[in-house]
LUMFI-72143 format. One record per residue (C-alpha): x, y, z. Coordinates in steps of 0.05 Angstrom, whole numbers, plus 32768, in hexadecimal, padded with zeros to 4 digits. Example, Ala and Ser with C-alpha at 12.3 -4.5 7.8 and 13.67 -1.06 7.14 Angstrom:
BEGIN
80F67FA6809C/81117FEB808F/
end
This chain:
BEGIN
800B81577E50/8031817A7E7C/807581577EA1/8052815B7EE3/801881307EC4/804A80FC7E99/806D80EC7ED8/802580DE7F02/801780AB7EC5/8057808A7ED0/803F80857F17/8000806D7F0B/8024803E7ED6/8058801E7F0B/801C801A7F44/7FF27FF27F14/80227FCA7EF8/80327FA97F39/7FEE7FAA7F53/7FD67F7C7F16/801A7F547F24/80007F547F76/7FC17F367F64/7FD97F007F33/80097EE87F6C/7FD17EF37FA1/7FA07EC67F71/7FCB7E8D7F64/7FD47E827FB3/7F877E867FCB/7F467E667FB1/7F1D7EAD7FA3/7F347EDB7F6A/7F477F277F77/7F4D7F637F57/7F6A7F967F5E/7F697FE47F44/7F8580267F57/7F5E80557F3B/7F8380917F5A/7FC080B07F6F/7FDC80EB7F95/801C81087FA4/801B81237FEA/803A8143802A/801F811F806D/7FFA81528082/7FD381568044/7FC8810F8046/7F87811C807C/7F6381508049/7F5F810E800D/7F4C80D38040/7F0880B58045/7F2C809E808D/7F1D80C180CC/7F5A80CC80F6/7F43809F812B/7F2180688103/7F3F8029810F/7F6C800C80D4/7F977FCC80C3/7FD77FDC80AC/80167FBA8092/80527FE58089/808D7FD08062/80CD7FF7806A/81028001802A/814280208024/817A80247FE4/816F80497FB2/813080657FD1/811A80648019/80D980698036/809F80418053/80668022802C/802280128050/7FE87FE98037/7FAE800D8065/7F6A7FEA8072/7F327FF4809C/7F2C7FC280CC/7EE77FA880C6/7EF37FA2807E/7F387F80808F/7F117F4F80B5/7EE47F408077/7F197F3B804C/7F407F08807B/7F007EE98079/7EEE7EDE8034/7F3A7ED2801E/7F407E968061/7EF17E7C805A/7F047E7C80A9/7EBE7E9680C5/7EBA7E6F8105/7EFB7E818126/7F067E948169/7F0E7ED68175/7F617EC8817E/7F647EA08141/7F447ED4811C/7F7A7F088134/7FAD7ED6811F/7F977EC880E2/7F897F1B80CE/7FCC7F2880E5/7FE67EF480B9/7FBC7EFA807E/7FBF7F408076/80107F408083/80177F148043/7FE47F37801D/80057F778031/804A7F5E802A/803A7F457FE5/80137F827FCA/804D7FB37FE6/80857F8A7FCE/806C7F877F88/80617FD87F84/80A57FE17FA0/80C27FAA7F73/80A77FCF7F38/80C280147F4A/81027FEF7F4A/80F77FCB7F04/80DC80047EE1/810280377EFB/814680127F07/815580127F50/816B7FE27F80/813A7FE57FBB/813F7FB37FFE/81007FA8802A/80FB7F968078/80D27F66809A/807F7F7D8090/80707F9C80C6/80167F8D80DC/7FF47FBE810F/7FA97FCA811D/7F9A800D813C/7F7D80538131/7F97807080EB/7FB780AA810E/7FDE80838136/7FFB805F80F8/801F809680E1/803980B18122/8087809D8117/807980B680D2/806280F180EE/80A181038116/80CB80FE80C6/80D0813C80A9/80B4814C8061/809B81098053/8085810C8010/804280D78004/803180BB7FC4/7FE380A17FD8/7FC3806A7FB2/7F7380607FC0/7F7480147FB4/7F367FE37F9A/7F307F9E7FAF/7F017F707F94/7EF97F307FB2/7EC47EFE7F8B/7EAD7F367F76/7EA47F5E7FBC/7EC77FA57FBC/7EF07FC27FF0/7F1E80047FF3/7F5F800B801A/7F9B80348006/7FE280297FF8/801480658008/805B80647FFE/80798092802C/80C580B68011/80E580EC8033/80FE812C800E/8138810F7FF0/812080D57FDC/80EA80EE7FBE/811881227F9B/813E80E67F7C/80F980BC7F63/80EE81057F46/812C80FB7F1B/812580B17F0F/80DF80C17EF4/80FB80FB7ED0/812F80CD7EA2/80F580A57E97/80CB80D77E76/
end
């Protein structure tokens, strides 16, 4: 196995750990069970990231963004169509026969804590396994076209994207979404080395 391979595994390794952690927490607060699976990764630039998405550029996605900083900084996004947002706020709320406002309310909500949670276990985990100290801001929700969701990103230069393809199963009903944690050069030079003294 080659050292560019080991380190993906530890990737994979630290994404799954706290995805399995994210859905314990997420199934001790809510009535339906989840799961939840990544069953790939990719190490990216942001302009690459268009050429490995099932997205379209202007199809409308649910995101929640959750900015770090300390021993790495970045930006980590939990991305989600919207019309399988909506059926995920659904199923996870049993709210069905909500006004059109409450149902906003409620999406922005649910998926913020979802999000929050899911993000801050990944992140926690980088910090566990690899030995960091990592702070997080305040979630930050949007709905709008995908494009337009990584427009300040954009404007970064040599963002470096590590792109998770993300399963949820809820009672049993799938979805896909993605998680990307977003590092600029020199951060992503020091996870390099972090992962390196792992190995």
């Amino acid at each position: 196995m080659t050292e560019v391979e080991q380190k993906e595994d530890l990737l994979r390794e630290i994404i799954n750990i706290g995805i399995g952690r994210a859905a314990s927490v997420l199934n001790e607060m809510i009535a339906s069970v989840i799961e939840l699976d990544v069953p790939e990764i990719k190490l990216l630039n942001l302009k690459e990231i268009w050429d490995h998405l099932e997205y379209k550029s202007r199809e409308e996605v649910c995101t929640v963004s959750l900015e770090f900083k300390g021993s790495l900084s970045g930006s980590a996004k939990l991305v989600l169509r919207a019309r399988e947002a909506s059926s995920i706020v659904s199923m996870l709320t049993g709210e069905n026969d909500a006004s059109p406002d409450d149902i906003d309310v409620m999406k922005s909500a649910t998926l913020t804590e979802v999000g929050n949670i899911l993000l801050n276990s990944v992140l926690g985990n980088f910090s566990n396994i690899l030995d960091l100290e990592i702070t997080y801001d305040i979630p930050l929700f949007e709905q709008d076209e995908l494009v337009k969701a990584f427009s300040s990103d954009a404007e970064r230069l040599s963002i470096v994207v590590l792109m998770c393809k993300t399963k949820f199963f809820i009672q049993e009903v799938g979805f896909s979404g993605l998680i990307m944690v977003l590092f600029n050069k020199s951060s992503f030079h020091k996870l390099d080395n972090f992962l390196q003294d792992k190995l």
